[in-house]
N, CA, C and O atoms as a GROMACS GRO file, in nm:
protein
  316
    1UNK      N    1   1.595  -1.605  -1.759
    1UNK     CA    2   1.667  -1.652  -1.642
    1UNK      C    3   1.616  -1.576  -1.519
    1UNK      O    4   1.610  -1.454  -1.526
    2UNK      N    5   1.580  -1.636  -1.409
    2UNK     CA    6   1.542  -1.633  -1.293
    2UNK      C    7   1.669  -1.517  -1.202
    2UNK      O    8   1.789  -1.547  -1.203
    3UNK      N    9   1.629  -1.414  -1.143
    3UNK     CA   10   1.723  -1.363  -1.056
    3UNK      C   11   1.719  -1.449  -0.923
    3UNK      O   12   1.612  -1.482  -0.871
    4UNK      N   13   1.863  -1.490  -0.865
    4UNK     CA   14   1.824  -1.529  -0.758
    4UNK      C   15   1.735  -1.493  -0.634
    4UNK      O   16   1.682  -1.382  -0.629
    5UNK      N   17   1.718  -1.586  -0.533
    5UNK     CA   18   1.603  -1.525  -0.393
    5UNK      C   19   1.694  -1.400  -0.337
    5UNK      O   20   1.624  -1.308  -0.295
    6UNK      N   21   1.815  -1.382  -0.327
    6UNK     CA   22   1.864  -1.301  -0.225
    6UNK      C   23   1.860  -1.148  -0.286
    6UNK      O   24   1.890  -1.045  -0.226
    7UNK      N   25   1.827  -1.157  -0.384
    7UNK     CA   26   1.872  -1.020  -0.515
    7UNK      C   27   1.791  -0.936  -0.392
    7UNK      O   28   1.705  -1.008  -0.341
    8UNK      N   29   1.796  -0.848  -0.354
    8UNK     CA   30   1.664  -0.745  -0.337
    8UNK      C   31   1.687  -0.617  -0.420
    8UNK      O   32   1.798  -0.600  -0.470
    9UNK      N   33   1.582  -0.518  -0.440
    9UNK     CA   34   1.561  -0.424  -0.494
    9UNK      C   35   1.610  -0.301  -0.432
    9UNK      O   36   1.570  -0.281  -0.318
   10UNK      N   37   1.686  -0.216  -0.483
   10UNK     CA   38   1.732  -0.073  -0.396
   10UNK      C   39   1.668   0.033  -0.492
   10UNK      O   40   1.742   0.132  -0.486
   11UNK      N   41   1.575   0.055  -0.569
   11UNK     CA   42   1.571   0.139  -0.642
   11UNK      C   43   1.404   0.144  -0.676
   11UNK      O   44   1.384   0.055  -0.758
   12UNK      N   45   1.303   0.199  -0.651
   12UNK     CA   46   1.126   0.162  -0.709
   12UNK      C   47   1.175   0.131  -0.855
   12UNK      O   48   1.276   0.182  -0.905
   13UNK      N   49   1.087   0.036  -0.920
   13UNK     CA   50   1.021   0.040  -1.091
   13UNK      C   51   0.893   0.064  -1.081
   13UNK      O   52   0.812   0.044  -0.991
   14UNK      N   53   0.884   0.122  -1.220
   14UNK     CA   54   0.765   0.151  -1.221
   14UNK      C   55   0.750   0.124  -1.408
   14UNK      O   56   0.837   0.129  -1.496
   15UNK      N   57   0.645   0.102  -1.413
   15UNK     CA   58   0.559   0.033  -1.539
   15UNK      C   59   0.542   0.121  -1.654
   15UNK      O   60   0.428   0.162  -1.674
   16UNK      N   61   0.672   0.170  -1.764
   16UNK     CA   62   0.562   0.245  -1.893
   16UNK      C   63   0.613   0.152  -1.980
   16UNK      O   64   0.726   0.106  -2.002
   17UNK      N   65   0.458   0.130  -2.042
   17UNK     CA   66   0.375   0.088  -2.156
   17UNK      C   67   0.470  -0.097  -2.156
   17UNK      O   68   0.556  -0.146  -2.228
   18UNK      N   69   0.408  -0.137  -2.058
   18UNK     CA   70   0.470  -0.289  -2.012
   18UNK      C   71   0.613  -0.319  -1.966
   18UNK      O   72   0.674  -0.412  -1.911
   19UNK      N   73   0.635  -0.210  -2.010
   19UNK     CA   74   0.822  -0.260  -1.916
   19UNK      C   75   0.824  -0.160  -1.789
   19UNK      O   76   0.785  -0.044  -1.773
   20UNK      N   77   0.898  -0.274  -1.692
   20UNK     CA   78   0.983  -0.252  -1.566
   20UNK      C   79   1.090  -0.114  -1.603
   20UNK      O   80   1.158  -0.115  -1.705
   21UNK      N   81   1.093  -0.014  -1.515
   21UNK     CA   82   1.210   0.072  -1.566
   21UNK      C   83   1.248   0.184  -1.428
   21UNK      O   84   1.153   0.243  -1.378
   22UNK      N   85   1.356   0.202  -1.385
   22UNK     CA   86   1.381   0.233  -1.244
   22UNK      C   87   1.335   0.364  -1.221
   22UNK      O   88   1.346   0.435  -1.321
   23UNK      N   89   1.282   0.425  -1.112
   23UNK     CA   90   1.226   0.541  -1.105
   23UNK      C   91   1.277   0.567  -0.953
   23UNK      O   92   1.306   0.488  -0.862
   24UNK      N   93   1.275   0.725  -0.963
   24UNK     CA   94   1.333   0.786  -0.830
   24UNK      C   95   1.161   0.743  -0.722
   24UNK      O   96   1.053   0.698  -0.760
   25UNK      N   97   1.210   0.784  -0.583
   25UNK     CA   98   1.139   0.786  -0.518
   25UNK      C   99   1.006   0.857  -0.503
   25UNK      O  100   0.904   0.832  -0.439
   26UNK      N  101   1.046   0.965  -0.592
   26UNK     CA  102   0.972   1.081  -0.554
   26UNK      C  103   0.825   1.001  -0.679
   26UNK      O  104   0.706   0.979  -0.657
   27UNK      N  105   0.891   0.985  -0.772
   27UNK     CA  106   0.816   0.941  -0.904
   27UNK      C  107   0.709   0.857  -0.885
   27UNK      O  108   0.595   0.871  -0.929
   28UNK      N  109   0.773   0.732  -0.788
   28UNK     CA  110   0.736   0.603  -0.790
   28UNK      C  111   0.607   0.619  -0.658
   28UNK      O  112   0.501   0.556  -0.660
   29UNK      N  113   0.650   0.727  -0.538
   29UNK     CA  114   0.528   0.778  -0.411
   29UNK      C  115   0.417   0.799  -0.526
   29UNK      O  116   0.342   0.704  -0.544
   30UNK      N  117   0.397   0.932  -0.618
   30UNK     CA  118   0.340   0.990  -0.656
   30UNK      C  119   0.287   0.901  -0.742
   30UNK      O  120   0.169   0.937  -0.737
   31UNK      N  121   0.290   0.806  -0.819
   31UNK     CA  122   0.218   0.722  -0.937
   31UNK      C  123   0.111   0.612  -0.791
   31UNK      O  124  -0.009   0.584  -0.796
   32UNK      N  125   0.198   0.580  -0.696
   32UNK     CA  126   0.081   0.511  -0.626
   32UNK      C  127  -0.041   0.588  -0.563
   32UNK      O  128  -0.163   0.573  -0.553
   33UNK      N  129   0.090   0.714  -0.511
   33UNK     CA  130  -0.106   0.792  -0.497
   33UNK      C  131  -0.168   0.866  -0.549
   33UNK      O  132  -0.240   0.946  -0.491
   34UNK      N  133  -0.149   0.855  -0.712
   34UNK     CA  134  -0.257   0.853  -0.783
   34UNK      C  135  -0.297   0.762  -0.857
   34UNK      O  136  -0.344   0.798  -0.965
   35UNK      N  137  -0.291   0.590  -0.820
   35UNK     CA  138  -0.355   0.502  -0.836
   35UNK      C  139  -0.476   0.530  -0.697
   35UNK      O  140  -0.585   0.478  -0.722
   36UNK      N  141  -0.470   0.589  -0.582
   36UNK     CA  142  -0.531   0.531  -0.480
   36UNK      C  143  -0.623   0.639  -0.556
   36UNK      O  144  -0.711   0.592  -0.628
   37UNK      N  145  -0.610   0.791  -0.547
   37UNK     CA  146  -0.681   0.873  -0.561
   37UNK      C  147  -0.815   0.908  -0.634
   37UNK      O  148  -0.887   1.007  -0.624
   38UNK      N  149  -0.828   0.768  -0.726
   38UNK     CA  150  -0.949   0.774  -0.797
   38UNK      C  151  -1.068   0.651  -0.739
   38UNK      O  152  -1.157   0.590  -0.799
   39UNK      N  153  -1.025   0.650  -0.605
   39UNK     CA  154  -1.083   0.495  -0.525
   39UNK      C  155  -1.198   0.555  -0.450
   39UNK      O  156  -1.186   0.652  -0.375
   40UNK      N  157  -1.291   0.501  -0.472
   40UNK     CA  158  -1.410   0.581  -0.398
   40UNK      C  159  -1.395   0.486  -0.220
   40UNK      O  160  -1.363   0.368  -0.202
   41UNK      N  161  -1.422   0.561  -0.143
   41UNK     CA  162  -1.415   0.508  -0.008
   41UNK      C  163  -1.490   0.383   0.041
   41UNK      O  164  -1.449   0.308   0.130
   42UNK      N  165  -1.623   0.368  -0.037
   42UNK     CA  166  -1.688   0.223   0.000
   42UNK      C  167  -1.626   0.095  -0.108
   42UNK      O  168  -1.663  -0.023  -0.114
   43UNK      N  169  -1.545   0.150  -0.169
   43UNK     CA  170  -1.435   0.044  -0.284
   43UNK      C  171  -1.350  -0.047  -0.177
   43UNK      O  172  -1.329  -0.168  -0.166
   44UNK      N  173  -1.308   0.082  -0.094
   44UNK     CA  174  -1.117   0.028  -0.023
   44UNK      C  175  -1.198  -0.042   0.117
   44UNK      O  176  -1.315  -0.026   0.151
   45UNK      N  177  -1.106  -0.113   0.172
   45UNK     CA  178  -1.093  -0.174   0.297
   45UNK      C  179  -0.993  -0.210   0.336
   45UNK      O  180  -0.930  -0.282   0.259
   46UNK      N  181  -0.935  -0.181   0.464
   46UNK     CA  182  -0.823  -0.224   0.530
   46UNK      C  183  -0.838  -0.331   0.668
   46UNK      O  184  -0.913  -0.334   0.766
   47UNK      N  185  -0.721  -0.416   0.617
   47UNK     CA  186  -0.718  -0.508   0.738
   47UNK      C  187  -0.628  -0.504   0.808
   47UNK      O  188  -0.526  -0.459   0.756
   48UNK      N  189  -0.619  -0.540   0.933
   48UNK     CA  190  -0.507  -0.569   1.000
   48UNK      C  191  -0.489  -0.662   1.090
   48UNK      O  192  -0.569  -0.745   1.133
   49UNK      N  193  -0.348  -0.640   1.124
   49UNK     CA  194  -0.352  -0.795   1.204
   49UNK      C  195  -0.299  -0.770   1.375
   49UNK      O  196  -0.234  -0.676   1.419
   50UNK      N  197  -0.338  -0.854   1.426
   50UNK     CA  198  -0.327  -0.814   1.596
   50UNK      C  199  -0.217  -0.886   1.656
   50UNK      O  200  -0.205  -0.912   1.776
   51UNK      N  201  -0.091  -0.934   1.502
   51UNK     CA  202   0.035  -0.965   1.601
   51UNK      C  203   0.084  -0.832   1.577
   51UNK      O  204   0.191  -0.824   1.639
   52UNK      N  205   0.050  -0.678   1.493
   52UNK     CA  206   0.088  -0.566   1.512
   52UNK      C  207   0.075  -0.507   1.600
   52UNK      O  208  -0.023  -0.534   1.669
   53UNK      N  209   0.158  -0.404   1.642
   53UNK     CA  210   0.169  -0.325   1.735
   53UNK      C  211   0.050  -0.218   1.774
   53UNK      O  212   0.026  -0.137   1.684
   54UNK      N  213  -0.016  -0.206   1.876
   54UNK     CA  214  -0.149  -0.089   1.878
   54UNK      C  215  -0.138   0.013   1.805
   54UNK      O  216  -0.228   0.047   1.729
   55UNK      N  217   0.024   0.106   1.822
   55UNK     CA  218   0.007   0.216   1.695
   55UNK      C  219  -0.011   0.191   1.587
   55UNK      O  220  -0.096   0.254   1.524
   56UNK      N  221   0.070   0.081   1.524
   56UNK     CA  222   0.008   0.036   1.374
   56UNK      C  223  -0.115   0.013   1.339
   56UNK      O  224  -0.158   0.070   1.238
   57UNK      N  225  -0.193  -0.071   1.410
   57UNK     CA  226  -0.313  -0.101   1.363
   57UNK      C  227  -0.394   0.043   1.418
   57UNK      O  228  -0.509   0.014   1.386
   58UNK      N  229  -0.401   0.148   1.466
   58UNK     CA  230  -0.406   0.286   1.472
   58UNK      C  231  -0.396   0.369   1.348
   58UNK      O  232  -0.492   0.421   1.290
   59UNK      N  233  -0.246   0.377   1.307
   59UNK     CA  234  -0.254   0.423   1.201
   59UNK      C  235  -0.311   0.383   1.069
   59UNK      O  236  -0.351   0.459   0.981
   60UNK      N  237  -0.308   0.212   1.067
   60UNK     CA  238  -0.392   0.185   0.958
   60UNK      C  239  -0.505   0.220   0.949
   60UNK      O  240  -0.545   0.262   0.840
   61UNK      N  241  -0.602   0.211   1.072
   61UNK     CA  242  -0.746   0.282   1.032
   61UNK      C  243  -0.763   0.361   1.033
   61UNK      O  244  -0.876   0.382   0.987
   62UNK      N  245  -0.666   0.530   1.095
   62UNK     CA  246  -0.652   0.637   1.049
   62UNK      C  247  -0.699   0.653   0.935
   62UNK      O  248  -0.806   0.699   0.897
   63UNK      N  249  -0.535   0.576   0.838
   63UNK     CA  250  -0.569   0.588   0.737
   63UNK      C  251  -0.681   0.596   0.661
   63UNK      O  252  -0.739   0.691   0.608
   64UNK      N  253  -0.707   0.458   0.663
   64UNK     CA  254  -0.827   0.385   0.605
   64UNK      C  255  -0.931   0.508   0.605
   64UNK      O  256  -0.985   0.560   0.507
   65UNK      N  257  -0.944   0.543   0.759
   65UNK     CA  258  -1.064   0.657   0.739
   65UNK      C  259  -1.061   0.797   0.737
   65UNK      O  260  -1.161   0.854   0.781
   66UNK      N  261  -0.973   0.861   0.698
   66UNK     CA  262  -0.955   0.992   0.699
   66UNK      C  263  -0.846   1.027   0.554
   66UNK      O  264  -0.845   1.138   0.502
   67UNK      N  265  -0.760   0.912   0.503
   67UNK     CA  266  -0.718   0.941   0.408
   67UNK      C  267  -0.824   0.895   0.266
   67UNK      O  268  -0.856   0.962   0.168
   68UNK      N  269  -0.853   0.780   0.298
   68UNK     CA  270  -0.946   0.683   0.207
   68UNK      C  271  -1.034   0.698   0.208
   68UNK      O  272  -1.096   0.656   0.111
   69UNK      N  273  -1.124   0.786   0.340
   69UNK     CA  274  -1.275   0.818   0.339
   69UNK      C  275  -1.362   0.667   0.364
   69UNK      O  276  -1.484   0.673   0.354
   70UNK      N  277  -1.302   0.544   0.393
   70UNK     CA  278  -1.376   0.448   0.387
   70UNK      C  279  -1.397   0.370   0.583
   70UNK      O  280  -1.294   0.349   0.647
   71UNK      N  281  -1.491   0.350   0.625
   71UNK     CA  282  -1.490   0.267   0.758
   71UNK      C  283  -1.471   0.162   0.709
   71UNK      O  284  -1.592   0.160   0.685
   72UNK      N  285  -1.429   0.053   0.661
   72UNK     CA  286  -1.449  -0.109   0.584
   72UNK      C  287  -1.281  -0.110   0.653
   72UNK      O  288  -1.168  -0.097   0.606
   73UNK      N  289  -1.336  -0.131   0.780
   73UNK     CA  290  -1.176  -0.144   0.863
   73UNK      C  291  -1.210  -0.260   0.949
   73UNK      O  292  -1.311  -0.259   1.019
   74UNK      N  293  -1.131  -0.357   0.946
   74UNK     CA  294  -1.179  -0.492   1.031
   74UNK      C  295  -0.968  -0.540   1.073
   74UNK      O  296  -0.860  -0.504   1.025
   75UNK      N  297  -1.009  -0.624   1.172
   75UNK     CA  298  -0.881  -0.693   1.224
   75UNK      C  299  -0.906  -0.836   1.283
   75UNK      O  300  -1.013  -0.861   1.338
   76UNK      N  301  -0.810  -0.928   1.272
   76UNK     CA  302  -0.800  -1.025   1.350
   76UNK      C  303  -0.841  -1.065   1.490
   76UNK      O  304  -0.880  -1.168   1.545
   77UNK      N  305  -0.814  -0.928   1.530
   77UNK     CA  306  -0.834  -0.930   1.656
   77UNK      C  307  -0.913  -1.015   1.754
   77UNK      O  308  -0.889  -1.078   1.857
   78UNK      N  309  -1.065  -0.977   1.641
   78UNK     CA  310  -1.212  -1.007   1.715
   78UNK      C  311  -1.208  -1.180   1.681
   78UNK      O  312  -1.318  -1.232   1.703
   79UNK      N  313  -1.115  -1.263   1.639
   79UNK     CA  314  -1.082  -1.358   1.652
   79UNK      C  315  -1.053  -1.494   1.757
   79UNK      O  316  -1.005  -1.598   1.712
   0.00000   0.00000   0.00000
């Protein structure tokens, strides 16, 4: 049975050994960044989009290049 559209989530899950199962915050930060952490920098690329705000699309390529090590940073923009 289908949860309805309005359900939303208050709590991260996170995945052991195929099941969904609720995890604190702290748990659920730390398992994504160490999914990112084994990503070599010419792997990742970030996009963004130019109905965002200048700081956002800022911080995304921050990111992109100083957390991720990768330039493969492009936007809508040049659109």
């Amino acid at each position: 049975m289908r949860a309805p559209r309005h359900v939303r989530l208050t709590t991260p899950l996170v995945r052991d050994g195929g099941v969904l199962r609720e995890a604190s915050w702290e748990e659920a930060l730390d398992r994504a960044a160490a999914g990112f952490r084994g990503v070599p920098g010419d792997a990742y690329g970030m996009f963004s989009c130019s109905k965002a705000t200048n700081e956002l699309n800022f911080m995304a390529q921050k990111f992109a290049r100083v957390v991720m090590g990768s330039n493969n940073v492009d936007s809508c923009n040049r659109t």
